[in-house]
C-alpha positions as CSV (number, residue, x, y, z in Angstrom):
1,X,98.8,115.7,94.3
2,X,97.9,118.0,91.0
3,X,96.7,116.5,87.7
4,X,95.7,118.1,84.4
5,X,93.4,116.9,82.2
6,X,92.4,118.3,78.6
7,X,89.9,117.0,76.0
8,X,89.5,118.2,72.7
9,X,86.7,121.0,72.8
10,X,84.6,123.0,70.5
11,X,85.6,126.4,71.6
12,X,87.9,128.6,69.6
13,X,90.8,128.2,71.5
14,X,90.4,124.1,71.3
15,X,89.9,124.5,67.6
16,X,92.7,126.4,66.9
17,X,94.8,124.2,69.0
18,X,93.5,121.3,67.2
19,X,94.0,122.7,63.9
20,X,97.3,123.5,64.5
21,X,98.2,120.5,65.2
22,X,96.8,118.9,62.2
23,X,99.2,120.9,60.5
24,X,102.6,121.2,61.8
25,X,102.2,117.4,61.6
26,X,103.8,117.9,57.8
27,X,106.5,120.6,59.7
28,X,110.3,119.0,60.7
29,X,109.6,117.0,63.7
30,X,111.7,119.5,66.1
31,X,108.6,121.8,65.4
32,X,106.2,119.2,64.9
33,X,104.4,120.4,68.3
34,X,104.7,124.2,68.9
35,X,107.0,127.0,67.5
36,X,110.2,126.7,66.7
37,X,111.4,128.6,69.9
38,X,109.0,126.5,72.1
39,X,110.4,123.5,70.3
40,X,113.8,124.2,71.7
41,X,112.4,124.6,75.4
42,X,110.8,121.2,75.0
43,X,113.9,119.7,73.7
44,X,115.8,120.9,76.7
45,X,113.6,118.9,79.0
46,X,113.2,116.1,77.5
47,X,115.6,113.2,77.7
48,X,114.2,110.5,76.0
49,X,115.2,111.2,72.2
50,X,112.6,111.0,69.6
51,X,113.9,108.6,67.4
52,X,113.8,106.5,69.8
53,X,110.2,107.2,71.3
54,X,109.3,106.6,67.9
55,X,110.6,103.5,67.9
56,X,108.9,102.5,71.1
57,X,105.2,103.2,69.8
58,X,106.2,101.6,66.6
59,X,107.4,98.5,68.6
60,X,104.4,99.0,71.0
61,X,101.5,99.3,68.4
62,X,102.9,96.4,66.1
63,X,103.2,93.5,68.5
64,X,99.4,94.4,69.7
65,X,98.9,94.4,65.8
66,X,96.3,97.1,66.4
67,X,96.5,100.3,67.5
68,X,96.3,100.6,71.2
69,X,92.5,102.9,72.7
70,X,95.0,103.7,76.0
71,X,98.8,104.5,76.7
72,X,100.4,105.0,80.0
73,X,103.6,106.4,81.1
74,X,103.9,106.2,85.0
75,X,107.6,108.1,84.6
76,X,107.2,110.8,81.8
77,X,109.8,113.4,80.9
78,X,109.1,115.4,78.6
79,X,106.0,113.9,77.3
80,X,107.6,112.7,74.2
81,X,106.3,108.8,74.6
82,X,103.3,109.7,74.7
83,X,103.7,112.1,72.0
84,X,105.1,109.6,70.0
85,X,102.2,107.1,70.6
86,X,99.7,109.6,69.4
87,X,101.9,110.4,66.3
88,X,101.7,106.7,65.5
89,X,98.4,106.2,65.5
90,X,97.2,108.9,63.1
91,X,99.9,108.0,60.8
92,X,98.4,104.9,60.5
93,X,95.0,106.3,61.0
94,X,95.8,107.9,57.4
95,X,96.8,105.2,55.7
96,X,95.1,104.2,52.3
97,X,92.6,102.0,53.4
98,X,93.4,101.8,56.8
99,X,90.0,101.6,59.4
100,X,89.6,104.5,61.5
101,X,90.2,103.8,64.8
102,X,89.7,107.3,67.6
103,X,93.1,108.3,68.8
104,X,94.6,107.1,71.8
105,X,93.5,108.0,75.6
106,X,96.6,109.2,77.2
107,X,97.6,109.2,81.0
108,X,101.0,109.5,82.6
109,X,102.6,110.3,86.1
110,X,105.8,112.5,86.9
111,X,107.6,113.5,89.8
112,X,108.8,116.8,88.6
113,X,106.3,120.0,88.2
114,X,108.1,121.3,84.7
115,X,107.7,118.1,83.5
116,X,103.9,118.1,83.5
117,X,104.1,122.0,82.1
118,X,105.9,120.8,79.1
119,X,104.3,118.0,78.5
120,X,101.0,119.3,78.9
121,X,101.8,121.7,76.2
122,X,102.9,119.0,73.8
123,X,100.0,117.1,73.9
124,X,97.6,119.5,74.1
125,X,99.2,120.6,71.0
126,X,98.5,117.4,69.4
127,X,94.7,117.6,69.9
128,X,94.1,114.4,72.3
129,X,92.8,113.5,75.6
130,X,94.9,113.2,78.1
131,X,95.5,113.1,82.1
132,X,98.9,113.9,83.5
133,X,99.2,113.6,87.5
134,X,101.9,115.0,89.4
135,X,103.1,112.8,91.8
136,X,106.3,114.1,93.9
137,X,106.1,111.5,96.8
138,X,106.3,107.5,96.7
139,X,106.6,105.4,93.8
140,X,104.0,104.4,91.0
141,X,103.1,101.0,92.0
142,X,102.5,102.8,96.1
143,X,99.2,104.0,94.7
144,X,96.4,102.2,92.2
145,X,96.4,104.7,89.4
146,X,94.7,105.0,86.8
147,X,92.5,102.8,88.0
148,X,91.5,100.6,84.5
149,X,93.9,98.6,83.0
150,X,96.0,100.1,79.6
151,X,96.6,99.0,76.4
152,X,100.7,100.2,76.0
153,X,102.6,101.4,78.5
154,X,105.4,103.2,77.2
155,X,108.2,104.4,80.1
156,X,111.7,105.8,80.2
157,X,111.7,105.3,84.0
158,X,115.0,106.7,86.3
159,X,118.0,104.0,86.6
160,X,119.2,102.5,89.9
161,X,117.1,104.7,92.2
162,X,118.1,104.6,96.2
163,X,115.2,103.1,98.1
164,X,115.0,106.0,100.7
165,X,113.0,103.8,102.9
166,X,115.3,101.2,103.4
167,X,112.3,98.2,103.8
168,X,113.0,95.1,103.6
169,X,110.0,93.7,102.2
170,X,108.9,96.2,99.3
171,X,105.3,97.6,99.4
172,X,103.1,96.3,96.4
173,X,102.4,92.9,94.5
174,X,105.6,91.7,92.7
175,X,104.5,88.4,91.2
176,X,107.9,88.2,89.9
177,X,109.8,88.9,92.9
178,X,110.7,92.0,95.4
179,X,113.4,94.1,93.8
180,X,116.3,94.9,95.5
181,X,116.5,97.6,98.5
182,X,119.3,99.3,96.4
183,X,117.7,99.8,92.9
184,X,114.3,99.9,91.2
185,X,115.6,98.6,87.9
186,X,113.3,95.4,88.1
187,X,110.3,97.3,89.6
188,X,109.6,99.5,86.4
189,X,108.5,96.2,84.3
190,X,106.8,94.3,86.8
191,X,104.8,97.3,87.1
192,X,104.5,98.1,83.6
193,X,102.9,94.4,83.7
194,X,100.3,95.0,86.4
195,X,98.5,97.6,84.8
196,X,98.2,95.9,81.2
197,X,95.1,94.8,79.8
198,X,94.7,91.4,77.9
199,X,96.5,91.6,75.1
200,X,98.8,94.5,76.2
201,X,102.3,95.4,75.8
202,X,104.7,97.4,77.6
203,X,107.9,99.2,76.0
204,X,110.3,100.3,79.1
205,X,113.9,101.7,78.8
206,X,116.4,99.4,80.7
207,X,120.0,99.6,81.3
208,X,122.0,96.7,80.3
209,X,123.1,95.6,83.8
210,X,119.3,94.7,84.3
211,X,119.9,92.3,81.7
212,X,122.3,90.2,83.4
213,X,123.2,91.5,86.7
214,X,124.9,89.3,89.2
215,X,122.5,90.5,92.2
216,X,120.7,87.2,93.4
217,X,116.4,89.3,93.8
218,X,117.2,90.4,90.0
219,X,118.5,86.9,89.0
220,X,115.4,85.6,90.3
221,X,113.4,88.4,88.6
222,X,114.8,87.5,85.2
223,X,114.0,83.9,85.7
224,X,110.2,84.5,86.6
225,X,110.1,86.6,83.8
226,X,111.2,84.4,81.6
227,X,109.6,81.5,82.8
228,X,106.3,83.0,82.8
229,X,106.8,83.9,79.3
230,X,106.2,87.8,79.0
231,X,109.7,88.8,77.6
232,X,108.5,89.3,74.1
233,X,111.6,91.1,72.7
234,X,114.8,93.2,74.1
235,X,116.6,95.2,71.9
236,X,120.4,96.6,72.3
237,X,120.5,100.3,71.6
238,X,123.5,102.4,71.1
239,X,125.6,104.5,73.8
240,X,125.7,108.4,73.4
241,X,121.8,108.5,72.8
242,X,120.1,110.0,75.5
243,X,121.5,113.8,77.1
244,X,123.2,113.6,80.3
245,X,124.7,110.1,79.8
246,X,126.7,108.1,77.7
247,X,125.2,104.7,79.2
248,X,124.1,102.5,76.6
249,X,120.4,101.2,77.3
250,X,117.9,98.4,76.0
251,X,114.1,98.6,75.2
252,X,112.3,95.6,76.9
253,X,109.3,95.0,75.0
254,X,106.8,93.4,77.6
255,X,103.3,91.2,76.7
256,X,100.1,90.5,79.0
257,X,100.8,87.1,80.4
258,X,97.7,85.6,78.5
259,X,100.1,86.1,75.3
260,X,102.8,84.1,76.9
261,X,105.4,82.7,74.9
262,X,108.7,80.5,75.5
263,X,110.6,82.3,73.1
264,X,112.6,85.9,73.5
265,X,113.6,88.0,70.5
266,X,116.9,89.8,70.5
267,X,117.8,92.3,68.2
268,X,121.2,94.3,68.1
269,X,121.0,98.0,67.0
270,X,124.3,98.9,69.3
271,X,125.7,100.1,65.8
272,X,123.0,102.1,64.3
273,X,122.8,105.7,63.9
274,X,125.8,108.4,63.3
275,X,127.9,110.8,65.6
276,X,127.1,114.7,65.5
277,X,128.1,118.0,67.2
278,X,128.6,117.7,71.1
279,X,129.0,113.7,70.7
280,X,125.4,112.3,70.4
281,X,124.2,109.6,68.4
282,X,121.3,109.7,66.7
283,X,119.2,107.3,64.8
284,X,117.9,108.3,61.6
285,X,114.8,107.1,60.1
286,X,116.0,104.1,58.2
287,X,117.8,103.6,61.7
288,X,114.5,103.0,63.2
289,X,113.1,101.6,60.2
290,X,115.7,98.9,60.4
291,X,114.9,97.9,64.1
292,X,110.6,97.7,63.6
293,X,111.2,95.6,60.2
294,X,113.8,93.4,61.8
295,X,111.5,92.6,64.6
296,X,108.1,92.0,62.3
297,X,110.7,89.6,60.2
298,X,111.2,87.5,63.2
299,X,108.0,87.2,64.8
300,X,106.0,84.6,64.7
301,X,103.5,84.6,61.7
302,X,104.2,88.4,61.2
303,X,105.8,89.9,58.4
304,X,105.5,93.8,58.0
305,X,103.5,95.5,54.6
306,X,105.8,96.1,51.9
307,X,103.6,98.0,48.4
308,X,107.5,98.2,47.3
309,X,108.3,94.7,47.4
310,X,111.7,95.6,49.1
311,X,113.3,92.7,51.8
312,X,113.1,93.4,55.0
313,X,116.1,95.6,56.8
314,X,118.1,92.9,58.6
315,X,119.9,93.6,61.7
316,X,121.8,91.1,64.4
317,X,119.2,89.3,66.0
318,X,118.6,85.5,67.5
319,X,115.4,84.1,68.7
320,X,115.9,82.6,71.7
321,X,114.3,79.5,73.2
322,X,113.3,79.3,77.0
323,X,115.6,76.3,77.5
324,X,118.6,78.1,76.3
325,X,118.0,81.3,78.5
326,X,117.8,78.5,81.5
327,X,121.4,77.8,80.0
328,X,122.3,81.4,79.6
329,X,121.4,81.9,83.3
330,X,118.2,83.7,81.8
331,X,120.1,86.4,80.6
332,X,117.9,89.4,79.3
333,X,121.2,91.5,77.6
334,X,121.0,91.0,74.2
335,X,125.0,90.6,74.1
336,X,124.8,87.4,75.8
337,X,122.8,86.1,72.8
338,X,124.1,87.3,69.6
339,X,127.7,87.7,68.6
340,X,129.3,90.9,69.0
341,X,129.3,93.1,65.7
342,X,132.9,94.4,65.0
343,X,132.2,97.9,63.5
344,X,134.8,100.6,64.4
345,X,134.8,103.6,65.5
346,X,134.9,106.4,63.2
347,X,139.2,106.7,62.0
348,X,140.0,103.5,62.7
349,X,138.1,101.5,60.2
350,X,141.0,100.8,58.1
351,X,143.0,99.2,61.6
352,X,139.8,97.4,62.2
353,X,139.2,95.1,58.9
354,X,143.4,94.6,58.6
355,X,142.6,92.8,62.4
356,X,139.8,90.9,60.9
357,X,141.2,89.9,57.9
358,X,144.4,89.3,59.9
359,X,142.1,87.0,62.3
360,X,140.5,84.9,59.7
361,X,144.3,84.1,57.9
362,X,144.8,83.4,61.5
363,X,142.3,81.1,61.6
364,X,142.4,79.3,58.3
365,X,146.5,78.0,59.2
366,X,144.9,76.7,62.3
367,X,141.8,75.1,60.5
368,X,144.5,73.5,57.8
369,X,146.6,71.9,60.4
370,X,143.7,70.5,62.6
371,X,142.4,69.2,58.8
372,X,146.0,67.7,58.2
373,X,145.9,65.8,62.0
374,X,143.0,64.4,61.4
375,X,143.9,62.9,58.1
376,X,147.0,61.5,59.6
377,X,144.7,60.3,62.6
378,X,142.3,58.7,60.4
379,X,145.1,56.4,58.7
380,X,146.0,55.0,61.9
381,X,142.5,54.0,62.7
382,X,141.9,52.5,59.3
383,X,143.9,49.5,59.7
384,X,144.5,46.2,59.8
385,X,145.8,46.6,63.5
386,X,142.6,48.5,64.8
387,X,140.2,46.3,62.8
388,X,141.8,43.4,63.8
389,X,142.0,44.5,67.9
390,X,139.9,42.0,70.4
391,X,136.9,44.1,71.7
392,X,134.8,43.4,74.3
393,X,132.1,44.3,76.8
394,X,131.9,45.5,79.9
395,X,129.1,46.6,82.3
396,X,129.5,50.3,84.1
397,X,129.6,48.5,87.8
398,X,133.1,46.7,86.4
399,X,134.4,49.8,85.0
400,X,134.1,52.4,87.9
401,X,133.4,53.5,90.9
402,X,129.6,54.5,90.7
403,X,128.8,57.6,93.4
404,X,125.2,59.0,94.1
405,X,124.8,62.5,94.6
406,X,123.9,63.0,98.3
407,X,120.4,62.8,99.6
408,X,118.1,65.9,100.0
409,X,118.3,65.7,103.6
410,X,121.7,65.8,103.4
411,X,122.1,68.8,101.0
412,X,119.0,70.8,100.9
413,X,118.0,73.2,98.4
414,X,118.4,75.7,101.1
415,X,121.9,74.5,101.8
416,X,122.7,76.0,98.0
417,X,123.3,79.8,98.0
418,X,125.4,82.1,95.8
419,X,127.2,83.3,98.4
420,X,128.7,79.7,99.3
421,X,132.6,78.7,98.3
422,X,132.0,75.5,97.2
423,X,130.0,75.0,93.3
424,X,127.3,72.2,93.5
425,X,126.8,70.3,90.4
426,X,123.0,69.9,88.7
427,X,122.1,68.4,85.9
428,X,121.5,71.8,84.4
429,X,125.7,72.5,84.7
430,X,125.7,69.4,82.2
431,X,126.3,70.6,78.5
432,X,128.2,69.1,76.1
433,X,130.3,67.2,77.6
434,X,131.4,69.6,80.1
435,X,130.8,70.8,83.7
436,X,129.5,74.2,83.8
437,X,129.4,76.2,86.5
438,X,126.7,78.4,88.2
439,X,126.7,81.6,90.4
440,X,123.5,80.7,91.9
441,X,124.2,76.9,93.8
442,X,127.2,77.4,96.2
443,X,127.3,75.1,99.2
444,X,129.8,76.2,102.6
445,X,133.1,74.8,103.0
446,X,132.2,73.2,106.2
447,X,129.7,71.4,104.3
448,X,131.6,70.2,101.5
449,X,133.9,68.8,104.2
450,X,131.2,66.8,105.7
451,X,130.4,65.0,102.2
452,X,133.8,64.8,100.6
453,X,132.4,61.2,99.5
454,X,130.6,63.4,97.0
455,X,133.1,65.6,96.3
456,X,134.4,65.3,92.6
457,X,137.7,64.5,91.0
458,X,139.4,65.4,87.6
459,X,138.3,62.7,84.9
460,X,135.4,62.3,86.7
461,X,132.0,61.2,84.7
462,X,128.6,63.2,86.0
463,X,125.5,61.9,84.9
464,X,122.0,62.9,84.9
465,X,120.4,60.7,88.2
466,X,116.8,62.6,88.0
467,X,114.8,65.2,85.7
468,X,115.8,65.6,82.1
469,X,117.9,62.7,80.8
470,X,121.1,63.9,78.7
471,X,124.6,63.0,77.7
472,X,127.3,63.1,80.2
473,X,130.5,65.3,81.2
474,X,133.3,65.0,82.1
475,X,135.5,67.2,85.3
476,X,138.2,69.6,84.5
477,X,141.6,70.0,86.6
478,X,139.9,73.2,87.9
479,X,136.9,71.7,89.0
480,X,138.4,69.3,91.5
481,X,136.7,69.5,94.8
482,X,133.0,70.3,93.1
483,X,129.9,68.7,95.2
484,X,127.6,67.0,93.2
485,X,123.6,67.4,93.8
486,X,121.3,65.1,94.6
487,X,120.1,64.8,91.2
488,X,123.5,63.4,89.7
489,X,125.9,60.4,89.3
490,X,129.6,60.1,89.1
491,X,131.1,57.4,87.5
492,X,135.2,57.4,88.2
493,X,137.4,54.9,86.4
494,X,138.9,51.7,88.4
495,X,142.7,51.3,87.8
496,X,143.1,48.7,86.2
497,X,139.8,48.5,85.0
498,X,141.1,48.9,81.2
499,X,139.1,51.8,80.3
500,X,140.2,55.4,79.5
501,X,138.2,58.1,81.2
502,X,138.0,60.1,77.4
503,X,136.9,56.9,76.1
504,X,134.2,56.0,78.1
505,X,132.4,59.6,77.7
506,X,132.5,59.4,74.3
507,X,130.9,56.2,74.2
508,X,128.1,57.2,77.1
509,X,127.3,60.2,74.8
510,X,126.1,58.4,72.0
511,X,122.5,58.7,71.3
512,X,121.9,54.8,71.6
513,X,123.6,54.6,74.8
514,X,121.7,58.0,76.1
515,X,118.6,56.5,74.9
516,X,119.3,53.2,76.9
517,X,119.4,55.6,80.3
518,X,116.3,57.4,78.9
519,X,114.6,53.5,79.0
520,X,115.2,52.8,82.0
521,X,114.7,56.5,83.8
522,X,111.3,56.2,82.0
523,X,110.1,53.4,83.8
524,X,109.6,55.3,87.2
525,X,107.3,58.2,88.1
526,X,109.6,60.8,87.5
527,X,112.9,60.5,84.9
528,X,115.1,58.6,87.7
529,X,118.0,55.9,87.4
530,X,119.2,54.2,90.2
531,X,123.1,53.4,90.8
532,X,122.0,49.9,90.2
533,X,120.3,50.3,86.8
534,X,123.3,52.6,85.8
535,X,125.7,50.1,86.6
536,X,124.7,47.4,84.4
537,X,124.8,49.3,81.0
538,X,127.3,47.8,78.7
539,X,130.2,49.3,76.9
540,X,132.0,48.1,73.7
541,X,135.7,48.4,74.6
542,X,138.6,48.0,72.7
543,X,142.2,47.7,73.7
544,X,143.5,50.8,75.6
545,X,145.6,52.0,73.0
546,X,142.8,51.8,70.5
547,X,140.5,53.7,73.1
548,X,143.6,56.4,73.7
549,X,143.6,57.2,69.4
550,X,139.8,57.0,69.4
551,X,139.3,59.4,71.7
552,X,142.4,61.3,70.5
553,X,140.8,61.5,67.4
554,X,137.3,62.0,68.9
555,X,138.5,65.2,70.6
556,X,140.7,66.6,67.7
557,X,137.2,66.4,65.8
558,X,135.2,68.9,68.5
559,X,138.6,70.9,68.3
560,X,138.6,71.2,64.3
561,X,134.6,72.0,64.6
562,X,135.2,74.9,66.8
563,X,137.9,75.9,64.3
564,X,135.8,76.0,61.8
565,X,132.9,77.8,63.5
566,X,135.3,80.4,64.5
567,X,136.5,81.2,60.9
568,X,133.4,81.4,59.3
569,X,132.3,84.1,62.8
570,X,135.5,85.8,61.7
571,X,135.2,86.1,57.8
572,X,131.3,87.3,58.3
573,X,132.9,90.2,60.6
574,X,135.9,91.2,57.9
575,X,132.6,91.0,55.6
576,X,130.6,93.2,57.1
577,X,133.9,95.5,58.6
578,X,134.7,95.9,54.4
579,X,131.4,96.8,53.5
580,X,131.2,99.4,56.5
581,X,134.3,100.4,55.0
582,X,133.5,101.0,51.4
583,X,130.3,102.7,52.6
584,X,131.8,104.9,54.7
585,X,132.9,107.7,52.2
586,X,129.0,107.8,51.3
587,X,126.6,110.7,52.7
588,X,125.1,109.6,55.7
589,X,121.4,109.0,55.3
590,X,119.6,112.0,56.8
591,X,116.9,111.4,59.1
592,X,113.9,112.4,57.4
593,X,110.2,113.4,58.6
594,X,108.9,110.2,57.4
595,X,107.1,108.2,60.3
596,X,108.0,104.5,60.4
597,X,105.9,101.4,58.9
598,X,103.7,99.7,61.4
């Protein structure tokens, strides 16, 4: 194993160094560390781009809200993160008014010998401390180095490496899960997380797939994170960014687990940045800009310094909840949570907005007509027939058929796996009004067969039995044959009965009725309601062809809402697909030397 390790010194050769690189910090940043032909040499081993290390130490040194005394990266390239990270800070070192605060301790690890030559170089450039370590066998987290804990950790690590080994049982801590023997995708963060400090972040490249892979370890991975809170923001960058590889990658911004929080921020910058020779992408300042202020904007009590008074840049974002990334199957890909911008490629803008604004026309006929239905549904509710109708009540236990979900001995946690045939229905598959279905809780065939009592049927009605008490929902065709959990109820409609299965979920859904269950499930230890208790809630009924318009009417409504949503989604795309056009013809904004705000 080699290191290097270089501290500013007072000889001639360190002042010269030292000077130097005091001044070519006002020279273009391709020269910014070394001449312009030693430039070019970097440049050709370095793969993570600079805009978008930049971007990473911005992110990095704003969400500690100071600027960080160590930064780590256990995978460097070229050296440019770290370069960037030390840029940063004496930006905002000089500052009017800003506190002086030493630059940053640096330390990173690489595999590959020219690596740590060119990096090396860079830094040393710069006029910091640092400690590189060439490490050619095993992986970061095989050995405790450095041995304190860090401040940032900013990484572009390798994608989907082979684990030569083939182990079953990883070596190291992974307190959100093993990875997979195929990949280290969901190694780089969890490791990036060991070695923070309190208060510490961690900025690590990730391709998308991490983000919402199918594999069942990653799944799991994703959960922990998320349910332990240290997902602080992920944003979507564009393809064509990085040499080598078109792939389009996000940055995971990472927190110390002491600064846990139950919400993730998402931010879209998938159409930032402009095409040149050879067919990269490349973000220009305001680019980056764009992202940083986009992200203070959103956070929590943060709002970045503006002496100019201008608003903040606004990209697609969403601030996401830890509930609805439970719902979202805890999703870290930013596309999952933040509607898909519609901006074409470059010669086919004009195609693109006549589609939009050929979609939104689309959409408005379709919006008039449901209108018109329900105006014509509406008359036929208001009168004297349906105000005059006998109603009546009637308790659950005379209306259906009321099933528990089997028991736990019965159908064991264990006994749900993604690689079953069979969906099992939770209470968590329960969202407005429909059965949802989940990857993760498959039961066998076999088994299925051995509880077809609990087996569901189109029209069925699923209720919450245990845990969080919530409206209803209702089986599709396509769902026929579903097992239900042990936490759920299903209510089927007697023939005969005089109830309509539409009907009856409507009226379960209401608030008042929900808040009847939530009564009664309140009355035990845990949120539970028994068959018994569930069977004797009333329901206001009306004659069945009364029930049939109201719940025509009923569903028309959800239909015409969607409607609506959907045109307004479709005339902010043709809005934003007419500015891009009439912007278009405009010089491209260059991508000047300025460093960003912090």
């Amino acid at each position: 194993m080699h290191s290097l390790a270089w501290s500013p010194g007072s000889s001639r050769t360190s002042r010269r160094l030292s000077d130097w690189s005091v001044r070519s910090a006002l020279m273009p940043s391709s020269c910014s560390s070394m001449t312009t032909r030693s430039a070019r040499s970097y440049a050709a081993g370095s793969s993570s781009p600079l805009p978008v290390a930049r971007l990473m130490a911005a992110l990095g040194r704003a969400a500690r809200k100071s600027s960080p005394s160590s930064v780590y990266d256990p995978y460097f390239r070229g050296g440019e993160l770290l370069g960037a990270a030390v840029d940063t800070a004496r930006w905002v070192r000089g500052r009017p008014g800003a506190a002086v605060a030493p630059l940053p301790r640096l330390l990173g690890q690489t595999p590959k010998r020219v690596t740590l030559s060119l990096a090396s170089m860079g830094l040393a450039l710069r006029g910091v401390p640092f400690i590189l370590q060439l490490k050619t066998r095993g992986r970061p987290w095989e050995e405790k180095w450095p041995q304190g804990q860090v401040d940032l950790v900013l990484t572009n690590p390798p994608f989907n490496m082979k684990d030569t080994s083939q182990e079953t049982t990883r070596t190291g801590h992974w307190p959100y899960g093993a990875p997979p023997v195929g990949n280290d995708n969901l190694a780089y963060p969890q490791y990036a997380l060991s070695v923070l400090a309190e208060g510490g972040r961690a900025a690590v490249v990730m391709p998308n797939k991490a983000g919402n892979s199918g594999n069942a370890a990653e799944r799991a991975i994703r959960r922990a994170l998320v349910e332990q809170g240290v997902v602080e923001c992920v944003v979507a960058l564009p393809d064509k960014l990085f040499s080598g590889t078109s792939v389009p990658v996000c940055i995971w911004l990472l927190r110390h687990p002491a600064d846990a929080d139950d919400h993730v921020l998402f931010l879209d910058a998938r159409d930032l940045g402009v095409m040149r020779r050879g067919g990269r992408r490349v973000l220009a300042h305001d680019d980056v800009q764009a992202v940083l202020d986009s992200y203070l904007a959103l956070s929590p009590g943060e709002g970045p310094a503006r002496p100019d008074g201008t608003p903040p840049a606004s990209i697609p974002s969403a601030r996401v909840d830890r509930e609805a990334l439970r719902r979202n199957d805890c999703s870290l890909n930013p596309i999952d949570h933040i509607g898909r911008s519609s901006t074409p490629d470059s010669g086919t803008a004009g195609m693109g907005e006549a589609e939009a604004w050929a979609e939104v026309s689309r959409l408005r006929t379709r919006c008039t007509e449901l209108d018109e239905r329900t105006v014509v549904l509406r008359d036929e509710l208001e009168t004297d027939r349906v105000r005059q109708a006998p109603w009546h009540r009637a308790t659950l236990v005379e209306l259906c058929e009321i099933q528990a979900g089997p028991s736990h001995a019965l159908l064991a946690p264990r006994d749900r796996t993604p690689h079953g045939v069979v969906p099992v229905v939770l209470p968590k598959h329960l969202r407005d009004g429909r059965v949802t279905d989940s990857a993760d809780d498959r039961a066998s065939l076999e088994l299925a067969e051995r509880l077809k009592r609990h087996r569901l049927a189109p029209d069925d009605i699923v209720c919450v039995r245990s845990g969080a008490m919530g409206p209803p929902a209702m089986v599709r065709g396509d769902q026929r044959g579903w097992l239900m959990s042990s936490n759920v109820i299903r209510l089927r409609c007697r023939q005969g009965a005089g109830v309509l299965p539409r009907y009856l979920l409507a009226a379960l859904s209401r608030p008042d009725a929900v808040n009847w269950v939530k009564d009664r499930a309140a009355a035990t230890a845990a949120p539970f309601i028994t068959q018994d208790a569930l069977g004797r809630q009333e329901v206001l009924l009306p004659p069945l062809d009364v029930q049939r318009e109201i719940a025509e009417l009923l569903a028309l409504l959800g239909e015409r809402s969607d409607a609506h949503r959907d045109l307004a989604a479709a005339i902010t795309r043709a809005q934003g697909l007419l500015l891009d056009q009439l912007t278009s013809a405009s010089p491209s904004s260059q991508d000047s030397e300025r460093e960003p705000r912090v």
